[in-house]
DOFI-640293 format. One record per residue (C-alpha): residue number from 1; residue in one letter; x, y negated, z. Coordinates in steps of 0.001 Angstrom, whole numbers, padded with zeros to 6 digits. Example, Ala and Ser with C-alpha at 12.3 -4.5 7.8 and 13.67 -1.06 7.14 Angstrom:
REM residues 2
kolke i=1	aa=A	c1=012300	c2=004500	c3=007800;
kolke i=2	aa=S	c1=013670	c2=001060	c3=007140;
END
This chain:
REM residues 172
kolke i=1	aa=X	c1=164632	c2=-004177	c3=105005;
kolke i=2	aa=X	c1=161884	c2=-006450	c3=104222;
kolke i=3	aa=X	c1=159329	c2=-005550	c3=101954;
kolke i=4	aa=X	c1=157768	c2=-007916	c3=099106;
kolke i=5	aa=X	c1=153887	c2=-008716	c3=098773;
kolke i=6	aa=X	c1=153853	c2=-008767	c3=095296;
kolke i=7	aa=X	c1=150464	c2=-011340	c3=095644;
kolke i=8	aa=X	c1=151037	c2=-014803	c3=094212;
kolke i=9	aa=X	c1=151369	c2=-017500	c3=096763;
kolke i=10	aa=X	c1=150255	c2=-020390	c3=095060;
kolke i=11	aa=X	c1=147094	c2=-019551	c3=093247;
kolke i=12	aa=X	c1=147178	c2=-023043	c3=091348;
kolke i=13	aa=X	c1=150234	c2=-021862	c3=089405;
kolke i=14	aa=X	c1=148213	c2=-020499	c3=087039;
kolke i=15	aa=X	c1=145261	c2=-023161	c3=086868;
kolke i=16	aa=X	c1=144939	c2=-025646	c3=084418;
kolke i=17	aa=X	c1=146234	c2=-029033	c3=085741;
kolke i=18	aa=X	c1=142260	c2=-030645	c3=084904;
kolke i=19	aa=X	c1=140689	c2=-027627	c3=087426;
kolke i=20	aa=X	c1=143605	c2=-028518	c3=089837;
kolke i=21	aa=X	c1=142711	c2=-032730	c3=089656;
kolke i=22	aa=X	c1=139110	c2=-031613	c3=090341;
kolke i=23	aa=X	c1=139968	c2=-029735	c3=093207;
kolke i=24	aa=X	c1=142182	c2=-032505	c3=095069;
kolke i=25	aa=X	c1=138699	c2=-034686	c3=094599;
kolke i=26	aa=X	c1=137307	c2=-031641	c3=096263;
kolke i=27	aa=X	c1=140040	c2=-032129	c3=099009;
kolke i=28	aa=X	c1=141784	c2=-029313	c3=098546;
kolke i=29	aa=X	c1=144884	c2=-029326	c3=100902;
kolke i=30	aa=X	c1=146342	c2=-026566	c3=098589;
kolke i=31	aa=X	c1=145772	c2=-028744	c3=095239;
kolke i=32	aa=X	c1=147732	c2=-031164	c3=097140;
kolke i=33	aa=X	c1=150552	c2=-029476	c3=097739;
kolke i=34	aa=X	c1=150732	c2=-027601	c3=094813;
kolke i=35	aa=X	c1=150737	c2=-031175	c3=093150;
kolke i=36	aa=X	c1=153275	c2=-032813	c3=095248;
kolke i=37	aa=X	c1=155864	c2=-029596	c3=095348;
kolke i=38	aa=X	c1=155288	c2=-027242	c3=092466;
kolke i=39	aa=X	c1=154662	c2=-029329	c3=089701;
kolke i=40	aa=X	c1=157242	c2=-031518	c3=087446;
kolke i=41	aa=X	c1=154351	c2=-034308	c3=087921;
kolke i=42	aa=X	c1=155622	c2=-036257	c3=084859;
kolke i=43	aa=X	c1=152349	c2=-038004	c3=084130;
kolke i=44	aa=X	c1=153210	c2=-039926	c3=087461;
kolke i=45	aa=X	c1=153714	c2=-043563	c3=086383;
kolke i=46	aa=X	c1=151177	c2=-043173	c3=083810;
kolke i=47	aa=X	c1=149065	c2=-041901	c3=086719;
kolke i=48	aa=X	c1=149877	c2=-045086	c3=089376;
kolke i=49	aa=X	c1=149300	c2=-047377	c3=086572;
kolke i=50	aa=X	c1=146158	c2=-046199	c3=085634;
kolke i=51	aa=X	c1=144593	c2=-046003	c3=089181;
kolke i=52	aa=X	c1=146702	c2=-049436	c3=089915;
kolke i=53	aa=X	c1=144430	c2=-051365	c3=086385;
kolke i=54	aa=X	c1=141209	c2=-049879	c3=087995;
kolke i=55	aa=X	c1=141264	c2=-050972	c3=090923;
kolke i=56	aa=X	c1=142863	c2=-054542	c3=090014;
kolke i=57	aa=X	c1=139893	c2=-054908	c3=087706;
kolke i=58	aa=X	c1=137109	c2=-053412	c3=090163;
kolke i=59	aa=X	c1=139001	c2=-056125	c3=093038;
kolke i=60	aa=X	c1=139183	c2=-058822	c3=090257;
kolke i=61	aa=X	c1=135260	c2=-058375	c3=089133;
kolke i=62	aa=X	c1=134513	c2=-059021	c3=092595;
kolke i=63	aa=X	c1=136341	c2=-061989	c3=093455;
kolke i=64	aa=X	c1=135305	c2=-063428	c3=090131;
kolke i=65	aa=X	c1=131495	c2=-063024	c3=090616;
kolke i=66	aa=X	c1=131774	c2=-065164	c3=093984;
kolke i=67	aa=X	c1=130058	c2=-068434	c3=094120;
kolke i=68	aa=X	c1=132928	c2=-070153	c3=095274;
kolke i=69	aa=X	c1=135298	c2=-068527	c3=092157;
kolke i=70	aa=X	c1=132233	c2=-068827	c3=089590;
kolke i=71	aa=X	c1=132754	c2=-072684	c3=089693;
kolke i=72	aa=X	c1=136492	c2=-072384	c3=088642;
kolke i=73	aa=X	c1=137277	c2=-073205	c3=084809;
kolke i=74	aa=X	c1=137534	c2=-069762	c3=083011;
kolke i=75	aa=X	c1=141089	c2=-070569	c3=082040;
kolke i=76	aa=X	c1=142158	c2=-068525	c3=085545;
kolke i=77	aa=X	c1=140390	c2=-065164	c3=085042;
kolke i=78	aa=X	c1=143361	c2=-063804	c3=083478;
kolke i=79	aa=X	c1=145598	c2=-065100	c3=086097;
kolke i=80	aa=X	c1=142870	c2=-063848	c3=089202;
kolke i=81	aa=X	c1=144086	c2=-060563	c3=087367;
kolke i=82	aa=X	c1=147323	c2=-060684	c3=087517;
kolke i=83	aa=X	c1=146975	c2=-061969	c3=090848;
kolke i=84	aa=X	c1=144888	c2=-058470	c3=091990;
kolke i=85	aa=X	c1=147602	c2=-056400	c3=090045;
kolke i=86	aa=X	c1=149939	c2=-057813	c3=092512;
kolke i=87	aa=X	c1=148074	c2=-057166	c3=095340;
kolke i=88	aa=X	c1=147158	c2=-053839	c3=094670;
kolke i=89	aa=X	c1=151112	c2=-052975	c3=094226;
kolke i=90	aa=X	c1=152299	c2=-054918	c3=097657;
kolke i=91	aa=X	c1=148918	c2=-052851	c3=099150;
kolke i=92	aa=X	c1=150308	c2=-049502	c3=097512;
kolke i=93	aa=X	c1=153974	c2=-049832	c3=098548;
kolke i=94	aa=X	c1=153529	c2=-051223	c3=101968;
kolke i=95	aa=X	c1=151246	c2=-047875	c3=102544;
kolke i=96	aa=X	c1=154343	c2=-045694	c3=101060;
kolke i=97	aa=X	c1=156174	c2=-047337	c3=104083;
kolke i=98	aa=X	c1=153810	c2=-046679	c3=106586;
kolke i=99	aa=X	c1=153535	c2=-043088	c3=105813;
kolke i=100	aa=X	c1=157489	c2=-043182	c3=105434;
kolke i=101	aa=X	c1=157613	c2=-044598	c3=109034;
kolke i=102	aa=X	c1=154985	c2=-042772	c3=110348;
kolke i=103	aa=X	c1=156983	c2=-039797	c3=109187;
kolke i=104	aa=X	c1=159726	c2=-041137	c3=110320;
kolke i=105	aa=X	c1=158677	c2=-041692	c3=114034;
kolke i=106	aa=X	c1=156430	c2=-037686	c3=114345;
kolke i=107	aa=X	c1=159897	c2=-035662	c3=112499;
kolke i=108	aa=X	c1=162852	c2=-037888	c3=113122;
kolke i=109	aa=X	c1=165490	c2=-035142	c3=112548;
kolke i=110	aa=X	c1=163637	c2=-033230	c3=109804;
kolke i=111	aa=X	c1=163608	c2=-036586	c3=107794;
kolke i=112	aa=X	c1=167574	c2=-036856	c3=108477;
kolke i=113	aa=X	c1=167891	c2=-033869	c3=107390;
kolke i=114	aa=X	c1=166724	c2=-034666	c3=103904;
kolke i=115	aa=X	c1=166976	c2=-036427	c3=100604;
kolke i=116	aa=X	c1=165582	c2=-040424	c3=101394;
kolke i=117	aa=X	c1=165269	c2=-040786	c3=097767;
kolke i=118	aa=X	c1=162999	c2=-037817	c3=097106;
kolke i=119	aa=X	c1=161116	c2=-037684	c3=099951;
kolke i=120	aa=X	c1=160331	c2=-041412	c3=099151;
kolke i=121	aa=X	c1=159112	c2=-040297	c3=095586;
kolke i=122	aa=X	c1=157147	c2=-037146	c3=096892;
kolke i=123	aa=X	c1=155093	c2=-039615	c3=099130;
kolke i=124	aa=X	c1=154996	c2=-042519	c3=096348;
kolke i=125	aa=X	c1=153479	c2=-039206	c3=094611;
kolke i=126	aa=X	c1=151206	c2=-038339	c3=097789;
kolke i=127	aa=X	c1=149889	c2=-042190	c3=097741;
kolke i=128	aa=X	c1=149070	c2=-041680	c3=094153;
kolke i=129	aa=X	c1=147322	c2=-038536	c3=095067;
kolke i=130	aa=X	c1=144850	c2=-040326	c3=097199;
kolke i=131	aa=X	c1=144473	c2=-043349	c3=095137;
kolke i=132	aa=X	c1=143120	c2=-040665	c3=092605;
kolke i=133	aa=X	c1=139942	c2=-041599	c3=094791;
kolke i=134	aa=X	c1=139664	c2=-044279	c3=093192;
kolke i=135	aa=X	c1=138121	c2=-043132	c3=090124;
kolke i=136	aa=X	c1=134763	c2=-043021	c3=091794;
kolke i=137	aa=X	c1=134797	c2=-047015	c3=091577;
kolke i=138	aa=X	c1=134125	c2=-046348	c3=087932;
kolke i=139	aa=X	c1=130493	c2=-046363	c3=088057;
kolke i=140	aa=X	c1=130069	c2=-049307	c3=090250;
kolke i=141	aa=X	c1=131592	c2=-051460	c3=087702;
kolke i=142	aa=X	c1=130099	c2=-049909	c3=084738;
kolke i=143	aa=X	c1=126550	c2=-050240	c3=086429;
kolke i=144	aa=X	c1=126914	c2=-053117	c3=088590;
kolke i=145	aa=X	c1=123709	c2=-054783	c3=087414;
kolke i=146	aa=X	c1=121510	c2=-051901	c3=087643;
kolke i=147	aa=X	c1=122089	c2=-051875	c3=091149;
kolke i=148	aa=X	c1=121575	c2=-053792	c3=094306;
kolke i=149	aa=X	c1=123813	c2=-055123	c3=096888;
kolke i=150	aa=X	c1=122943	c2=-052584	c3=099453;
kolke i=151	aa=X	c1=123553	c2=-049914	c3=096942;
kolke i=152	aa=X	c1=126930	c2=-051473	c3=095646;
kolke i=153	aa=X	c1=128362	c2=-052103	c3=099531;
kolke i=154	aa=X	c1=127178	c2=-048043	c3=100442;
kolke i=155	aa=X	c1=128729	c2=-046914	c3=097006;
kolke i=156	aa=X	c1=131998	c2=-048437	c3=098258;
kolke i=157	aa=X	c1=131835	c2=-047028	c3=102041;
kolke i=158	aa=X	c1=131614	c2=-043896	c3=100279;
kolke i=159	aa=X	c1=134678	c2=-044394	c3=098180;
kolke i=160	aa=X	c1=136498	c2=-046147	c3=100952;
kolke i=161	aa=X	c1=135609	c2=-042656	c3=103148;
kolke i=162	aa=X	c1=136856	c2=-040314	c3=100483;
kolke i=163	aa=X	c1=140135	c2=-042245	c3=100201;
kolke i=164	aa=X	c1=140694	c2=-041707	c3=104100;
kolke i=165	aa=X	c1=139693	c2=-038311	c3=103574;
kolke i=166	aa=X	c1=142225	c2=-037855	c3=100556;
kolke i=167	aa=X	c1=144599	c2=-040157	c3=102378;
kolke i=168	aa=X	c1=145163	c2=-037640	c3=105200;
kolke i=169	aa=X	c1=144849	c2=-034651	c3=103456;
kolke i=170	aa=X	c1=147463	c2=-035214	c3=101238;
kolke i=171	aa=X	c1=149208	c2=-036615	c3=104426;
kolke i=172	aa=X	c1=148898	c2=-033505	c3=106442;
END
């Protein structure tokens, strides 16, 4: 007869979902998973959509400040956006397949084994996860004229970096 631990696996059960987003910007593999399998996550769409109007604007302030797009009448800003919102979702789902396939190809028979619909979901959730990354692109479009261009390209190498990082922790 087996005897119980009586020690709490998950120590984020009893953190406060704000200390548990910090720590999955801190890379923590547990916040990840504590995310992705012990929590309702029910702020998900609000979540994607958030992270998915950031970076459409931060990929839309871009384009539009290019010489060649600064000439065009102003009448197709609003449709540039539109155009990066799209983008950004086609970018985001084709990911969730590659992880899907990826998945796919390294655990064949455990993914047979399971429920396509919710392991789709649970790594729609673990894109979102590492999108979360993309918060940091905040204060290159808040500041953007305080800084120069070699400051604004090594600001995004660095945000680019973390979102590998978080992409393949929240992977693994």
């Amino acid at each position: 007869m087996k005897e119980k631990c009586h020690k709490i696996v998950d120590k984020y059960v009893e953190f406060e979902p704000v200390i548990i987003l910090l720590d999955t910007v801190l890379l923590s593999q547990q916040a990840y998973r504590h995310i992705l399998y012990n929590r309702d996550f029910k702020l998900f769409w609000k979540l994607s959509l958030m992270l998915l109007l950031l970076e459409s604007f931060a990929l839309w302030r871009e384009k539009r400040e290019q010489p060649v797009v600064r000439q065009k009448a102003n009448t197709t800003y609003e449709q540039g956006f539109y155009m990066c919102c799209f983008q950004n979702i086609i970018d985001n789902l084709l990911c969730t397949m590659l992880l899907f396939t990826i998945t796919l190809l390294l655990h064949t028979k455990w993914v047979l084994e399971k429920d396509m619909k919710r392991l789709i979901f649970t790594l729609l959730k673990a894109n979102t996860l590492a999108n979360f990354s993309k918060f940091f692109l905040l204060p290159i479009i808040l500041w953007r004229e305080n800084t120069t261009e070699f400051d604004i390209n090594l600001h995004r190498i660095i945000v680019m970096a973390h979102h590998l990082c978080s992409q393949t922790f929240v992977y693994s």
